[in-house]
C-alpha positions as CSV (number, residue, x, y, z in Angstrom):
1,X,75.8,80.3,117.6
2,X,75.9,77.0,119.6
3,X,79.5,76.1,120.1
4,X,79.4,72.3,119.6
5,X,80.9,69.3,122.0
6,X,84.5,68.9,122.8
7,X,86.4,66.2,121.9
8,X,87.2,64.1,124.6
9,X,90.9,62.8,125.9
10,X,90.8,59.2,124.1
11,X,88.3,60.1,121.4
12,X,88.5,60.0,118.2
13,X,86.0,62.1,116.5
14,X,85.5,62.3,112.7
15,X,82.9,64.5,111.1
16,X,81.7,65.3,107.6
17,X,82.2,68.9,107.6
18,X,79.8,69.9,104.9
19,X,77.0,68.1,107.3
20,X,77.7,70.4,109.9
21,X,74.9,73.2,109.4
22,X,76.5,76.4,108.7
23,X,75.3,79.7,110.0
24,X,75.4,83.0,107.9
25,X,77.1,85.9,109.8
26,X,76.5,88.1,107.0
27,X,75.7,88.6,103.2
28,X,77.7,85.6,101.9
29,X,79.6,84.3,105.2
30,X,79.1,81.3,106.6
31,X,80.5,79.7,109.3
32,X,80.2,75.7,110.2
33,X,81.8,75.5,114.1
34,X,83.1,72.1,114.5
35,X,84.0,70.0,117.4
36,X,87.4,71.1,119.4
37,X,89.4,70.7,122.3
38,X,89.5,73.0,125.7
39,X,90.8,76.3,124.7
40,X,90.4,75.6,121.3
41,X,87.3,76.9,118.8
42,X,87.6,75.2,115.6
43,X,85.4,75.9,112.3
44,X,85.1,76.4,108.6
45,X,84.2,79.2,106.9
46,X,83.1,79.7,103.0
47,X,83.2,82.9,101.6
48,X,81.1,83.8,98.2
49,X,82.6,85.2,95.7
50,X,82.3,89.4,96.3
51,X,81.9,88.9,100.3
52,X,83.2,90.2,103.0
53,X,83.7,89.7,107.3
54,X,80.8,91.5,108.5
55,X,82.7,93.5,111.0
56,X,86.7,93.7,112.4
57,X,87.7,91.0,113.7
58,X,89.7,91.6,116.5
59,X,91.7,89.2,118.5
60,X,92.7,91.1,121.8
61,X,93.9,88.2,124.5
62,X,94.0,85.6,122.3
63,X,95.1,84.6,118.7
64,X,93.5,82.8,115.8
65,X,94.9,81.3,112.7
66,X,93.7,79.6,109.7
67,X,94.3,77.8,106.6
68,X,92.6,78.5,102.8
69,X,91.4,75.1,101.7
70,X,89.9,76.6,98.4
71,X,89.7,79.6,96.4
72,X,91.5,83.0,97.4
73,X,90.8,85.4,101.2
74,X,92.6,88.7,100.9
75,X,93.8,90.6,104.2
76,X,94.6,94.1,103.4
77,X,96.3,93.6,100.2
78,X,97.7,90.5,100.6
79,X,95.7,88.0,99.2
80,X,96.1,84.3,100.3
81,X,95.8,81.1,98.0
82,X,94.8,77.9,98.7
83,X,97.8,75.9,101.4
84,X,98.5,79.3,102.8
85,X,98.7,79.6,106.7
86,X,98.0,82.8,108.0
87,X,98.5,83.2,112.3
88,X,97.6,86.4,114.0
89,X,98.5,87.2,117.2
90,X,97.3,88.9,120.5
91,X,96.5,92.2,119.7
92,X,95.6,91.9,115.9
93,X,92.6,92.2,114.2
94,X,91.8,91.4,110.0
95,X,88.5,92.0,107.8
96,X,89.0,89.5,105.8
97,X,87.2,89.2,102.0
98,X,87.3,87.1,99.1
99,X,86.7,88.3,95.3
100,X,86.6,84.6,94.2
101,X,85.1,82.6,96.9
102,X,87.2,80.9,99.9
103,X,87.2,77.8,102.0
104,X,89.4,78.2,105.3
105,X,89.7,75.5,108.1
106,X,90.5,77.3,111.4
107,X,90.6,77.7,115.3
108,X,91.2,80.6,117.5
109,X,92.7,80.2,121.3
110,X,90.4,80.9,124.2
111,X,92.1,79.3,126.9
């Protein structure tokens, strides 16, 4: 997956997320990186309705968090509505899934 440009001090970058080309990790996940900052991966995914993360993620140095735009991700049991904000730390890892379709904005930390 090509990890796109950074934004640069002083820049001000917009972009039209759903012009970004997305890339499928697996049956129904796709992911749309988007520009971020040093130390800083940010992207979008959209899960269909029924799919799931294709493997653990697991987050060993660094930490990742999100937010669920549209539609419903489940961790575990828990399942997550759109304006939720779900962090993990160091040392965590998730398989996230959706039953009715998602939209999440997030970044993970890779300083």
């Amino acid at each position: 997956m090509t990890t796109p440009e950074q934004v640069r001090p002083g820049q001000i970058l917009p972009v039209d997320v759903d012009a970004v080309p997305a890339v499928e990790l697996g049956p129904g996940v796709h992911v749309r990186m988007l520009p971020g900052m040093e130390g800083i991966r940010t992207w979008v995914i959209d899960l269909a309705p029924g799919a799931q993360w294709p493997d653990l993620d697991v987050h060993d140095a660094y930490g990742e968090a999100y937010f669920v735009v549209r539609g419903e991700l489940i961790e575990g049991d828990r399942v997550h509505g759109p304006g939720t904000y779900v962090a993990f730390g160091a040392k965590t890892s998730h398989r996230p899934r959706s039953e009715t379709g998602v939209r999440a904005f997030g970044f993970n930390y890779d300083v």
